[in-house]
N, C-alpha and C positions, 0 to 999 in steps of 0.2 A: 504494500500500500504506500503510497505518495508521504513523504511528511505535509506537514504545515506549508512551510515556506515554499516550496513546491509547487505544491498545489494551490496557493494564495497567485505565486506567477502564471502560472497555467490558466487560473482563473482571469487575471488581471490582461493578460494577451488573448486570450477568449473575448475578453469585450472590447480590445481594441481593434481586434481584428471584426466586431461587428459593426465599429466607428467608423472603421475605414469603409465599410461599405455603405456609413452614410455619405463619406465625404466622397468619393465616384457618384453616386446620385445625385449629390449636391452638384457636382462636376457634369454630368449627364442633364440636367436643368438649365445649368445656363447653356450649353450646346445646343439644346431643345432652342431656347431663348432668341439664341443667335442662328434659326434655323440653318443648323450644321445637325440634319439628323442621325449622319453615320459616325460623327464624333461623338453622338448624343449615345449611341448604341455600343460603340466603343467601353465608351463608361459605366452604361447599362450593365455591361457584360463584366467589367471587370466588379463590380458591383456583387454579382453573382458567384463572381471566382471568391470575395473578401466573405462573403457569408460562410461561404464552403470550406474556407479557411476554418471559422468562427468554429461550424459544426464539426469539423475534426476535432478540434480540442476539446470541446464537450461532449463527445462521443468516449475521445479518449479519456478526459477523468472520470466518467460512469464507469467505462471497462475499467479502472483502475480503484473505483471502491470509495470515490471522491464524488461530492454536489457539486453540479458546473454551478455559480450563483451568476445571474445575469443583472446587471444595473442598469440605470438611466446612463445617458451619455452626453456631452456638450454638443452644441451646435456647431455644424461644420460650416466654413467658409462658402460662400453663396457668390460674391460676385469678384471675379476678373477684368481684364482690361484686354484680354486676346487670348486663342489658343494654343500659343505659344508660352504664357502664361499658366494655363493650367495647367498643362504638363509639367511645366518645369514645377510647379506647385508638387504634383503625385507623384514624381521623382522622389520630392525630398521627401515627400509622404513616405514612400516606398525606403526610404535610407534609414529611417526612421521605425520602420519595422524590421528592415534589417538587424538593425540592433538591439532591439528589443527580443528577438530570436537571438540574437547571440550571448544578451547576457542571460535569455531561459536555459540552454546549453552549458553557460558556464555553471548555474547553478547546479542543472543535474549530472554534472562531471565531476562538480564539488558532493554532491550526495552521492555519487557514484549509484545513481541510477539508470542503467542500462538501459531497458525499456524505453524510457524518456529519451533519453540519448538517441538511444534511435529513430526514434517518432521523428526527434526536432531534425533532425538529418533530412526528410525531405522535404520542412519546413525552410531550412539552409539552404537546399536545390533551386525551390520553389523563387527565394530572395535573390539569385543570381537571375535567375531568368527574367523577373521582374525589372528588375534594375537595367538590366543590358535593353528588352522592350523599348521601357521609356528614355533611353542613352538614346535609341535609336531613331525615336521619333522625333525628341527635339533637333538631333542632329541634322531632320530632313525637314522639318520644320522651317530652320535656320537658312538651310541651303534654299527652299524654293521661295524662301521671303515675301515679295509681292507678286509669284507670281498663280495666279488665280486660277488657273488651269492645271496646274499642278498640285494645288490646296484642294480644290474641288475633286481632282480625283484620287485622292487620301480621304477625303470624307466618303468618298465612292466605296471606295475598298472597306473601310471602317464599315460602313453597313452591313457588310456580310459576314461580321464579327459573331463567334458565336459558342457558348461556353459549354463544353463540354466537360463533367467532373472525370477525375481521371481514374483506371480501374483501380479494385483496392489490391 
């Protein structure tokens, strides 16, 4: 079974991980806003990836003999000045969970719980790919600056976004 402090982390990333899928909805609204609908679905999507997140970890402290406890959460940021902007926003979003995964790993490396350990391992995976995503977007973001046929068809591709959970 989990200790304490363990599982207070487990819990405490559990709900951040249900934050962050208000802040993609939040981010999916103004996209809406600024009828960008495949940016808008983009964020939809990732939205749904940050819940699935959420539900691993509460799945995982039940198998583990642990209450997931669920909280109220703060309100997420609601308006931008571009989409270049937002992204760079869910980048640092994403850095930010990055590390948050890494100091839950340091802790059950410190408890030498194994189990744990391994979970957060493709939690760890999950945060590389994340990261490199939005690296990649801004980057292209960047390069097609004003030009509007190039935007337009990244919001194109963006609509056919579309989340698949992954087997277990």
């Amino acid at each position: 079974m989990l200790n304490d402090s363990l599982s207070t982390a487990l819990n405490d990333q559990m709900n951040f991980e249900f934050y962050s899928s208000h802040v993609y909805l939040a981010m999916a609204a103004y996209c809406s806003a600024e009828s960008l609908d495949g940016f808008a679905n983009f964020y939809i999507v990732q939205a749904e990836e940050e819940r699935f997140h959420a539900m691993k970890i509460y799945k995982f402290l039940n198998d583990r003999g642990r209450r997931a406890v669920v909280i109220g959460m703060d309100n997420p940021k609601n308006d931008y000045v571009s989409m270049l902007d937002v992204f760079e926003r869910a980048y640092e979003h994403e850095q930010i969970v990055t590390k948050r995964i890494y100091d839950l790993s340091d802790i059950a490396m410190n408890e030498r719980e194994h189990a744990t350990i391994q979970f957060l391992k493709w939690f760890i995976d999950e945060q590389v790919e994340e990261e490199a995503m939005f690296d990649s977007i801004i980057n292209k973001l960047k390069r097609i600056d004003k030009d509007s046929n190039a935007f337009f068809m990244m919001d194109t591709e963006f609509a056919g976004r579309v989340f698949t959970p992954p087997a277990p």
